[in-house]
N, C-alpha and C positions, 0 to 999 in steps of 0.2 A: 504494500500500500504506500503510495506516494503521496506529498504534503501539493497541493495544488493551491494557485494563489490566482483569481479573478477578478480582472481591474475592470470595475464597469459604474456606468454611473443608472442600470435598470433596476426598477422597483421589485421584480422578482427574478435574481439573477440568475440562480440553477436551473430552475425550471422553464426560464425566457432563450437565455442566452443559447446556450446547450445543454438542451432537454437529455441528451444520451448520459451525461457526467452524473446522472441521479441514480441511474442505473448501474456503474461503477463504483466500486470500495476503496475510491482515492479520499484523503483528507482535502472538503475543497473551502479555502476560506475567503469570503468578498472584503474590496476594496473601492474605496472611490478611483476611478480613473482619472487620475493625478498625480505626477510625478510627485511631491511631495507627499503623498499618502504612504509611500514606501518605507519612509522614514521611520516608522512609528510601526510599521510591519515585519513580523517576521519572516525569516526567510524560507525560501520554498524550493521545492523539486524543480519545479515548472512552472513562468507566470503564463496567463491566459489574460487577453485584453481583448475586450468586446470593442468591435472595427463595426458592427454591424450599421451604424449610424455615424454623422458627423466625419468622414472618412481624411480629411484635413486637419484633424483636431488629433483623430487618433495616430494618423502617420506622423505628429510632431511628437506627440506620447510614445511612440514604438522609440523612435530616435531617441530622445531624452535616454531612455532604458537604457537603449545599448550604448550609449554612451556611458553615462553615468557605473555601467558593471553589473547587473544583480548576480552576477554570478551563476546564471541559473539559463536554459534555456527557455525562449521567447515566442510563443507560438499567437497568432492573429486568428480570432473568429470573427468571419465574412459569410456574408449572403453571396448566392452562386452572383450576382449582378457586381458587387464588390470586387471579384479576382480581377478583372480589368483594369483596378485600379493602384495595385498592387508593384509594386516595383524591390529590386535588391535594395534601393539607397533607404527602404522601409526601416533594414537591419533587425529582422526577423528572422526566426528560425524556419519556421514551418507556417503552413497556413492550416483553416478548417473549417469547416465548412460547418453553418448552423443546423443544417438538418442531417451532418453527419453520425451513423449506428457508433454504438457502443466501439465492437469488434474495431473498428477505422481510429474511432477517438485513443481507445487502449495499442492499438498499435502504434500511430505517431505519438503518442506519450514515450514508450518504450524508444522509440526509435531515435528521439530526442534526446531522451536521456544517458545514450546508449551512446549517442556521438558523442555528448557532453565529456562524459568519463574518457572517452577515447582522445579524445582534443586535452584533456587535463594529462595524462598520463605520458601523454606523448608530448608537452610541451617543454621547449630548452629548460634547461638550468643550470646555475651556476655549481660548480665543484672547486670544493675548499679544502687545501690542505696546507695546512703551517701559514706560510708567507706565499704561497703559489695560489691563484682561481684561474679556474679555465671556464670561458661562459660562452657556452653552447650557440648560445642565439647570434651573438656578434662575431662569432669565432677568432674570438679575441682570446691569448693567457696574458696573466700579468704576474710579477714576481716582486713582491714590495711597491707595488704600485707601479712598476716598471711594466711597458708592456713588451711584448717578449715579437720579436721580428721573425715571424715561422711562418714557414712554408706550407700547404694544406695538409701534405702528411705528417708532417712533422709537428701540426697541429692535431689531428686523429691520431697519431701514438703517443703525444702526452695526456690527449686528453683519453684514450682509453688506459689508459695504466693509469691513471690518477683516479677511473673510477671503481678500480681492484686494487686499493692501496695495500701492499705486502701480498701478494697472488703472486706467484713465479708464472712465466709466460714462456714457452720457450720459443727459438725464433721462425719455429713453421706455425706456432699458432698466431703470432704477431702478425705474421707474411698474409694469414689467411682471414684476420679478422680487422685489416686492418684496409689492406689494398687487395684483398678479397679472391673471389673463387677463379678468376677470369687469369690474373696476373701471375705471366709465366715466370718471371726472374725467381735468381734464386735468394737463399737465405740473408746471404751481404748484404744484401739492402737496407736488410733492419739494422746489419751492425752500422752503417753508413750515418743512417739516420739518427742512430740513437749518437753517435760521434758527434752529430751534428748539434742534436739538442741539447747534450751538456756543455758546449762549449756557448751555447745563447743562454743556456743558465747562466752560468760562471763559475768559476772557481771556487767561491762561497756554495754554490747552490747544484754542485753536476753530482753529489751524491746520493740526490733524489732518485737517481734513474742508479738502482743500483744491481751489479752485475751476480748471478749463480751459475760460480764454475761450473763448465758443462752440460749448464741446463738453457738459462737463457736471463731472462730482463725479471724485473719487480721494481714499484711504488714503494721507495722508501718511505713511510710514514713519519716525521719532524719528529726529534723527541722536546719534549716540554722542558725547556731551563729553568731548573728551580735557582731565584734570585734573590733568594734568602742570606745573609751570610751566616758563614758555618761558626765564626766566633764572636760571640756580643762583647760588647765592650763595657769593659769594667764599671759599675756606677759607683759614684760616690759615696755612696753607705759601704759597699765593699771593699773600698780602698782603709787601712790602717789610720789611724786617729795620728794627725802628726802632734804634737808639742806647741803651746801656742807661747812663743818667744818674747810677747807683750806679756803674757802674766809671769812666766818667770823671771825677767825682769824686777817686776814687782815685787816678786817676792825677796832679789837679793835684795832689794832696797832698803826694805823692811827689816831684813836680819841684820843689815851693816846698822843701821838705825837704832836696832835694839843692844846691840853688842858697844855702839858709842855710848848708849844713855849707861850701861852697864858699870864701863869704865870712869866713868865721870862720878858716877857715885859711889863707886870706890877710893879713889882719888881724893874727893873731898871726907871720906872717913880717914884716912890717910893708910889705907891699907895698898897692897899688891895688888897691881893689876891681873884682873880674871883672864883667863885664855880665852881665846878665839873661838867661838864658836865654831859649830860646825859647818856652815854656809860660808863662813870668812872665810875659812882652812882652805875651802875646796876652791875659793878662788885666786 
């Protein structure tokens, strides 16, 4: 069961627009026929936009859609008197017809959504590995943002071994899956190639493409640089308590002071001078 979304602006949509979808075990949910109304809608399998009326109005509505993306394919219900008016720059998927049976509406549903996946599945993408992307759609690689100066096969064997990162390939399967079933040369080619591609890596970067004595090629996968350092550095709570220079200072100051007052009052008893303290002594 598919989620069905019907953009219309009739007072009884299911049973007006297309009577067959009543008869179907799709989820079918109504909308005003307004671009804005999408907003605020869920998304759907399938949208369905009632063409039947105002056929100006609704070819600026079809356009909006695919402009805008629903993501989804797009299908037009038209009166047989409608298809005439119908054109590609609509950017619809499918048409259908109002007084189209069930059997017709369930098959172009199907067949809609059928392409849909098939278009999704099959569309470019980018492949990412460490500092290398290789993207499909513009048959562009780039290496650090650098874009890499390759040749078309030399773009098809880095981008198939980037997409088996660590796969050993050896070089009749590279030969055969690369420049394919037709191509009589022999194995050389790939080593030629592969010569080639490491040196548009560089020297930093040609051990991507790396070699299995006797077997053939493999996608070396980047390893992750841990940038942590391996020794912290000392904090100040763990460093040793030095001596603070200002207070022992102070304190000979103090003993020279008390060992003067010492002698002074012995002097005026008229007795022998007392020895030196032990702070004096030590200096």
């Amino acid at each position: 069961m598919s989620s069905l979304l019907l953009l219309t602006n009739a007072l009884q949509p299911s049973a007006e627009v297309l009577p067959a979808l009543g008869l179907l075990l799709h989820n079918v949910r109504v909308a005003p026929a307004e671009g804005p109304a999408l907003v605020d809608t869920p998304g759907a399998d399938v949208v369905l936009v009632d063409g039947r009326r105002d056929l100006p109005q609704v070819r600026s509505l079809c356009q909006l859609l695919r402009s805008t993306g629903p993501g989804c394919p797009l299908l037009l219900v038209v009166t047989e008197g409608g298809l005439a008016a119908v054109t590609a720059d609509w950017g619809i998927d499918d048409v259908l017809l109002d007084t189209a049976g069930p059997a017709e509406v369930e098959a172009r549903l199907r067949l809609a959504m059928g392409r849909q996946q098939i278009s999704t599945d099959d569309s470019p993408m980018e492949i990412r590995n460490g500092d290398l992307s290789v993207d499909e759609a513009t048959y562009s690689a780039k290496l650090k943002g650098r874009v890499l100066d390759l040749t078309f096969k030399e773009f098809e064997l880095l981008k198939y071994l980037a997409q088996h990162p660590g796969r050993v390939f050896t070089r009749a399967q590279l030969l055969q899956e690369v420049w394919g079933y037709d191509y009589f040369g022999g194995t050389r080619t790939v080593d030629v190639h592969v010569r080639r591609l490491r040196a548009k890596l560089g020297v930093e970067h040609e051990s991507l493409i790396g070699t299995v004595r006797n077997v053939g090629y493999r996608f070396v996968v980047p390893e992750k640089t841990d940038k942590t350092p391996k020794t912290a550095k000392t904090s100040k709570a763990d460093k040793p308590a030095e001596p603070d220079r200002a207070v022992q200072a102070v304190q000979a100051d103090q003993a020279d002071s008390a060992d003067g007052a010492a002698r002074a009052a012995v002097e005026e008893a008229g007795g022998a001078a007392a020895p030196p303290s032990s702070a004096s002594s030590r200096r």
